[in-house]
C-alpha positions as CSV (number, residue, x, y, z in Angstrom):
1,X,0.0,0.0,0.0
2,X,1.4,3.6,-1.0
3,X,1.4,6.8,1.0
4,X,2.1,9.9,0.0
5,X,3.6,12.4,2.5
6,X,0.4,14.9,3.9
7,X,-0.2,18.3,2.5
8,X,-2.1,20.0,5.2
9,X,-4.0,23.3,5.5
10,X,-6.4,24.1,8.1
11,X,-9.4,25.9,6.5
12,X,-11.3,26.6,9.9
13,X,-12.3,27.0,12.8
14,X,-15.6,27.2,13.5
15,X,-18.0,26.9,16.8
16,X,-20.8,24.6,16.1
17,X,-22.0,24.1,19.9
18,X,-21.3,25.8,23.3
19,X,-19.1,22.7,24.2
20,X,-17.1,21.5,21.0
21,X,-15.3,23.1,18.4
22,X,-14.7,21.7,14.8
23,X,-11.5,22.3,13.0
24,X,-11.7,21.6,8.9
25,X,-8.5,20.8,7.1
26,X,-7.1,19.7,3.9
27,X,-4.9,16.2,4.1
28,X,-3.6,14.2,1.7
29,X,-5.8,15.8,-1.1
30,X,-8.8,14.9,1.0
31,X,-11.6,17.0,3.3
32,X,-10.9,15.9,6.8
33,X,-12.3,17.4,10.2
34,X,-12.4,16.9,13.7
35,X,-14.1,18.0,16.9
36,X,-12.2,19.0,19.7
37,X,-13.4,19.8,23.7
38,X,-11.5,21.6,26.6
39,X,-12.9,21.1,29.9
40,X,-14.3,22.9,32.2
41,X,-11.1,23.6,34.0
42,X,-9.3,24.3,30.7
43,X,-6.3,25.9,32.0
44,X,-4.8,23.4,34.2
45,X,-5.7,20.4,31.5
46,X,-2.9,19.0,30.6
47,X,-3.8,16.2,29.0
48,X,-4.9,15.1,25.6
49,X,-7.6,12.1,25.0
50,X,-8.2,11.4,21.4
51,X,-11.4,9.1,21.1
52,X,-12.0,7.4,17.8
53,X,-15.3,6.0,16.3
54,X,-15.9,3.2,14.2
55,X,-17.0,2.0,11.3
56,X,-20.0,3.8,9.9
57,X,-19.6,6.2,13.1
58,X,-18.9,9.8,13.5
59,X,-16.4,11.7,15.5
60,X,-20.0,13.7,17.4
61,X,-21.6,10.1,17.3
62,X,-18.6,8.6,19.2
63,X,-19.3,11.6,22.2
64,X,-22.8,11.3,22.4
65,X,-24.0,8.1,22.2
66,X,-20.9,5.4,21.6
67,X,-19.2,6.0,25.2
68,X,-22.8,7.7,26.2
69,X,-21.1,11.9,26.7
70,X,-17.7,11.0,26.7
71,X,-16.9,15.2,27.4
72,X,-18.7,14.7,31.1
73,X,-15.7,12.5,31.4
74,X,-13.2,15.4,30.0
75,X,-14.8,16.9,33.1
76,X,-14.3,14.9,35.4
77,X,-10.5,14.3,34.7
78,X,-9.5,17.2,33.3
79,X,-8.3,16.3,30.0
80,X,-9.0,17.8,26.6
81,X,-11.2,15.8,24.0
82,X,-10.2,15.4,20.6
83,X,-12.8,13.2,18.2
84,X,-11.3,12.8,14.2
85,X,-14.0,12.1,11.7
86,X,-12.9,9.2,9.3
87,X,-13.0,9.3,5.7
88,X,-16.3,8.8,4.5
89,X,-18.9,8.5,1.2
90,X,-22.1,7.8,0.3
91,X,-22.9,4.5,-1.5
92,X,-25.9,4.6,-4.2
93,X,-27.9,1.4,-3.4
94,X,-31.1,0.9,-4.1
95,X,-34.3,1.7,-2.4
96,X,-37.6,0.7,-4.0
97,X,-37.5,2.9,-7.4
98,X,-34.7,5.5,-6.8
99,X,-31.2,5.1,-5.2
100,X,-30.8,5.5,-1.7
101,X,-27.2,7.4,-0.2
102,X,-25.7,5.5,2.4
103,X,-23.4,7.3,4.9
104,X,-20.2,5.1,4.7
105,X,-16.9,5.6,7.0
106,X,-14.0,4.3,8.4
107,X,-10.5,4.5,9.6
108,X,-7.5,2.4,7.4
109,X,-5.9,0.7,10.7
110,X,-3.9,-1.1,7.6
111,X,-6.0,-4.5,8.1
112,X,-9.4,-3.6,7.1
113,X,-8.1,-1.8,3.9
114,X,-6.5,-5.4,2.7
115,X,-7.5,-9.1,2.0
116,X,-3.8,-11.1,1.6
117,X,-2.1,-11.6,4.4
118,X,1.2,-14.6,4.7
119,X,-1.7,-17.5,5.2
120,X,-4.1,-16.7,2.8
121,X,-7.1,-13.8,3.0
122,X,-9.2,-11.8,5.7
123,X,-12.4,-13.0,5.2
124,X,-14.0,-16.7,3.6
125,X,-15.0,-16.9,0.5
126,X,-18.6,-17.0,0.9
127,X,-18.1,-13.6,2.9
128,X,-20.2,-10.1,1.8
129,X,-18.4,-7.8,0.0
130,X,-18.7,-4.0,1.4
131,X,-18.4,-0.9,-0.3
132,X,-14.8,0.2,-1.3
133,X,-13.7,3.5,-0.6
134,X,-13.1,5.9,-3.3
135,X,-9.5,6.2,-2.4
136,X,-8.8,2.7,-2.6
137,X,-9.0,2.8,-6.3
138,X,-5.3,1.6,-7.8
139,X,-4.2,0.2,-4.8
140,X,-4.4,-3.7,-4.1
141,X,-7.5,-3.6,-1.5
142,X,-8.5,-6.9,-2.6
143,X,-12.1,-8.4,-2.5
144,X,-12.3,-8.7,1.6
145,X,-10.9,-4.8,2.4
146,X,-13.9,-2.6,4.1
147,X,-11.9,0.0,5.6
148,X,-10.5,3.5,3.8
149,X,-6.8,3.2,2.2
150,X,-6.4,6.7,3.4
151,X,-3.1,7.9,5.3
152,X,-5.0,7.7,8.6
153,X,-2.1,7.4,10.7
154,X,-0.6,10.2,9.5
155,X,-3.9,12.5,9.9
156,X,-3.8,11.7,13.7
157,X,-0.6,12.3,13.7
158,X,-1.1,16.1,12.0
159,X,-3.7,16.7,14.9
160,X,-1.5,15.5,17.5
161,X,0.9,18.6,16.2
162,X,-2.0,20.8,16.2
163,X,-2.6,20.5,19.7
164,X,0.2,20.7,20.8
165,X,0.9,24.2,19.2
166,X,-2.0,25.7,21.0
167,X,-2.4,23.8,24.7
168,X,0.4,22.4,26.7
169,X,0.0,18.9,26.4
170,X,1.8,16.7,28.8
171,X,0.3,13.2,28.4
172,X,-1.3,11.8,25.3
173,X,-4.1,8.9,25.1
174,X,-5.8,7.7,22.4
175,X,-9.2,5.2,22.8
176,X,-11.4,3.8,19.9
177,X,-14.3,1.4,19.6
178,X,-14.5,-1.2,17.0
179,X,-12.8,0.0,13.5
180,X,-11.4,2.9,16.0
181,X,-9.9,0.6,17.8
182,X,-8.1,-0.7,15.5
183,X,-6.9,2.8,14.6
184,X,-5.8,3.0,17.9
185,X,-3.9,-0.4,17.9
186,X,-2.2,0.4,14.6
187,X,-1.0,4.1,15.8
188,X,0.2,2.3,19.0
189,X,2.7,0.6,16.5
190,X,3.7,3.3,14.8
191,X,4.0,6.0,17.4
192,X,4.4,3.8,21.0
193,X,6.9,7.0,22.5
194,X,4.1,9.6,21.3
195,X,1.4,7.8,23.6
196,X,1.1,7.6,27.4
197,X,-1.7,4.8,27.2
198,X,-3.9,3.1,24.4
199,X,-7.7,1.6,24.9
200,X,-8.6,-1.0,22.1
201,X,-12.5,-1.5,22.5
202,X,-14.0,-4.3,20.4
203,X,-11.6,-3.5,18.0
204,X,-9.3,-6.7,17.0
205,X,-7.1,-6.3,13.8
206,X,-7.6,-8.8,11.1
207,X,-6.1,-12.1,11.4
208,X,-2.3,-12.7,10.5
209,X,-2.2,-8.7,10.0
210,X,-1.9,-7.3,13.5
211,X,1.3,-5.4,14.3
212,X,3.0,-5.0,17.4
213,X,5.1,-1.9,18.2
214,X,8.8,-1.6,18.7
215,X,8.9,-0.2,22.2
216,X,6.5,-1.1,25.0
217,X,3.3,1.3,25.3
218,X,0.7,1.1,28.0
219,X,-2.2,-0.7,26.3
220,X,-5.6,-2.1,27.3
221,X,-7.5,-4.4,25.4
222,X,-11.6,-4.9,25.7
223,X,-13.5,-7.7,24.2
224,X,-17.3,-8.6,24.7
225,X,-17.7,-12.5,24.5
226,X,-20.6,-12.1,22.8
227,X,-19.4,-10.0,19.9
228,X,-20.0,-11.4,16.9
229,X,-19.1,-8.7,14.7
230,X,-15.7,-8.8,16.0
231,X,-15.3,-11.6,18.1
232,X,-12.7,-11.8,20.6
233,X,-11.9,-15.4,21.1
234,X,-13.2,-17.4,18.3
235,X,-12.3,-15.6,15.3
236,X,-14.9,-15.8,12.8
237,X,-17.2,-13.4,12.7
238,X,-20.8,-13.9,11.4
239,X,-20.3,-12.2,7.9
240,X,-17.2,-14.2,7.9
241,X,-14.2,-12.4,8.4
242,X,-11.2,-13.1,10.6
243,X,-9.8,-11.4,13.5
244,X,-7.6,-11.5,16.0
245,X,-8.0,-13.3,19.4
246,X,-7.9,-10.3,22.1
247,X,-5.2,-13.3,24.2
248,X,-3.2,-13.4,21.5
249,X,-2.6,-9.7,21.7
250,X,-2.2,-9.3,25.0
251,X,-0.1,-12.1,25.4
252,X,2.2,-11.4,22.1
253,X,2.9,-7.6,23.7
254,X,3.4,-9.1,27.7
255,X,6.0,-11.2,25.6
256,X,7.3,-8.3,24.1
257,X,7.8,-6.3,26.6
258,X,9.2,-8.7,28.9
259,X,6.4,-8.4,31.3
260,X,7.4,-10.7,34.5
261,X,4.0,-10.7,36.4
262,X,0.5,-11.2,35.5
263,X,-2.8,-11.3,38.1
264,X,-6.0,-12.8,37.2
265,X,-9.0,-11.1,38.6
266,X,-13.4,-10.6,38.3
267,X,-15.6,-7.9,38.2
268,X,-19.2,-7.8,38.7
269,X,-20.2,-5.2,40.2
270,X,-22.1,-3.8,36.7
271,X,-21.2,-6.6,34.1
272,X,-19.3,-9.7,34.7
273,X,-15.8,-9.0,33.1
274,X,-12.7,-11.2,33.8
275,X,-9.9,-8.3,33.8
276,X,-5.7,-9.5,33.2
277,X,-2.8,-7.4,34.0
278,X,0.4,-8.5,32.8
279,X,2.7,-6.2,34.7
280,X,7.1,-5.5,36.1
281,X,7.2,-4.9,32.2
282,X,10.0,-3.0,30.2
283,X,9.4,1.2,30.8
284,X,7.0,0.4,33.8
285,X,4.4,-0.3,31.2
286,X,1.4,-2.6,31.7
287,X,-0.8,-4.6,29.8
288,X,-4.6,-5.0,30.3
289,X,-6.9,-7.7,29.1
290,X,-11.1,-7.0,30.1
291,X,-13.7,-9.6,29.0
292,X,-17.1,-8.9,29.3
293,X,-18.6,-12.1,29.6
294,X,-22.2,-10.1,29.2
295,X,-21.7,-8.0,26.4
296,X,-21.2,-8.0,22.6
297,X,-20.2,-5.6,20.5
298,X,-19.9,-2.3,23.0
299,X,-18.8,0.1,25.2
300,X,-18.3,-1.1,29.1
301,X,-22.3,0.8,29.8
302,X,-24.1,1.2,26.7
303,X,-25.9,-1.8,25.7
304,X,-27.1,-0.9,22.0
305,X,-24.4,-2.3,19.9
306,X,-25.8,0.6,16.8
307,X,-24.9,3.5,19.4
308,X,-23.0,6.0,17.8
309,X,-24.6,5.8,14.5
310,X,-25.4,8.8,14.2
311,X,-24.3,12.6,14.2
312,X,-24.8,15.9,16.2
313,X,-25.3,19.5,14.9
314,X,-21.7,19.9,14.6
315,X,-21.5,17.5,11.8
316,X,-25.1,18.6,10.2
317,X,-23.1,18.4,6.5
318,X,-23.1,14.9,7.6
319,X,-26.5,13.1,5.9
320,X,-26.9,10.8,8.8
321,X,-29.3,10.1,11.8
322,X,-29.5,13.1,14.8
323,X,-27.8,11.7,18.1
324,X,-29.5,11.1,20.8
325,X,-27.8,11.9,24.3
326,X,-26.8,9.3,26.6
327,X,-25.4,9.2,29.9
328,X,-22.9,6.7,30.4
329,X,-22.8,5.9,34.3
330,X,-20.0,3.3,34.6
331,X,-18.1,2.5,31.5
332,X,-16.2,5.6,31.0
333,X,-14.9,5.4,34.3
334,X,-14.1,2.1,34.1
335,X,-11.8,2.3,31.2
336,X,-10.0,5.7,32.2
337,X,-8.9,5.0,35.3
338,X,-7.0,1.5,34.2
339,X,-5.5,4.0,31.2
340,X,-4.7,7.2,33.7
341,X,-3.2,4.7,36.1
């Protein structure tokens, strides 16, 4: 897969709510955007959280209803909230006599934007085939890629510069749920002394194609066992692609990162989720493995696996459903206090 180094120029910066901002660029020859938060106690924030959505998500749709009003938790820690919007289109498909637009996105974690891989291909070959991506045209996608084949790494790289040239930034995290997840696994890789911790929700890499990054990061892992979209043990999923088992990541990075220690332990105070720590690794680091033995294809306190679906009035150029809000009461707190430890 080529790259092509970014040409960026940031076009705006406009005020769609009274709590986010949304900054419009130009990278890579491509419209891009993101939303960005500050706190409530602005000044001493310190910290940057960038949260990524998945596939067919927004970066407002991610806030609102995917972690359930992820800025209360800005709040409540004191960090500043960045959400990129992934490359997206509309696919013509069609609805009774006319042709319906279907909002499309994703993120190119460099899994979901190929098919070979060293054992053979990322999906079976009675598996769907889902819309390509404009920008995948010319490169070798393949039959089972989903994802964009956009320089996405590079993009949250660009707005990791931004902020920092306007907010002194001390720590840097980055989240994502499903196809953000991935992102988040693959930047991991490629930027592991950038990042101060890493949260991979529901969000395995595609089989034989995960990467594993060349100094040790803090990273936690989340899987719902039953997740059938991206499953976290037994591979398959139902439209018959492959992913990675979530213990074969966490136990391929412990192995790494020469982690000496690792402590078993249950959770059941909300859902039942069997949590791993694999810790005395190299740096300090640790590595965290949570199961929800409960839930499917989520995030830890939201149960409607289509959450985040959806878009808020500071994406209204997006044609897509209006978010609802959601209150999240124990899943964002959950996660962030594992990745600020």
């Amino acid at each position: 897969m080529k790259f092509f180094l970014p040409l960026i120029l940031i076009t705006s910066l406009n005020i769609y709510t009274n709590d986010m901002q949304r900054v419009d660029l130009d990278f890579d020859d491509e419209s891009r955007h993101y939303l960005i938060y500050q706190p409530d106690n602005e000044i001493e924030a310190n910290s940057l959280v960038i949260g990524i959505h998945g596939y067919t998500g927004t970066a407002s749709g991610f806030e609102k209803e995917t972690t359930g009003s992820f800025n209360l938790s800005a709040d409540k820690y004191n960090f500043i909230a960045v959400y990129p919007q992934g490359t997206y289109f509309y696919e013509d498909k069609p609805f009774g006599r006319f042709l319906n637009n279907t909002y499309v996105s994703s993120w190119n974690d460099l899994t979901g934007s190929r098919t070979k891989t060293k054992t053979g291909e990322t999906c079976a070959a009675t598996a769907p085939i889902y819309p390509k991506f404009p920008n995948c045209n010319g490169t070798d996608a393949g039959r089972c890629a989903w994802a964009s084949c956009g320089d996405d790494i590079g993009f949250l790289k660009k707005i990791i510069d931004d902020v920092k040239e306007k907010f002194m930034i001390k720590k840097i995290y980055i989240v994502g749920m499903s196809n953000g997840g991935m992102m988040a696994h693959a930047f991991a890789c490629e930027y592991p002394d950038l990042l101060d911790g890493v949260i991979n929700v529901v969000g395995s890499p595609a089989l034989g194609l995960g990467c594993e990054p060349k100094k040790p990061v803090n990273y936690i892992i989340y899987g719902g066992l039953k997740d059938d979209t991206v499953p976290p043990i037994d591979i398959v999923s139902w439209d018959k692609y492959y992913y990675t088992p979530i213990n074969d990541i966490s136990n391929k990075w412990s192995e790494l990162f020469e982690c000496k220690n690792k402590k078993n332990s249950k959770h059941n105070q909300f859902d039942e989720i069997n949590e791993t720590i694999y810790f005395d690794c190299k740096n300090g680091v640790k590595i965290i493995n949570l199961l929800n033995l409960d839930q499917g294809h989520t995030w830890p306190g939201i149960n409607n696996s289509s959450a985040g679906n959806c878009r808020s009035s500071s994406q209204n150029d997006i044609l897509f459903n209006e978010c609802k809000e959601r209150i999240n009461k124990w899943g964002n707190d959950f996660l962030l206090k594992r990745l600020f430890e």
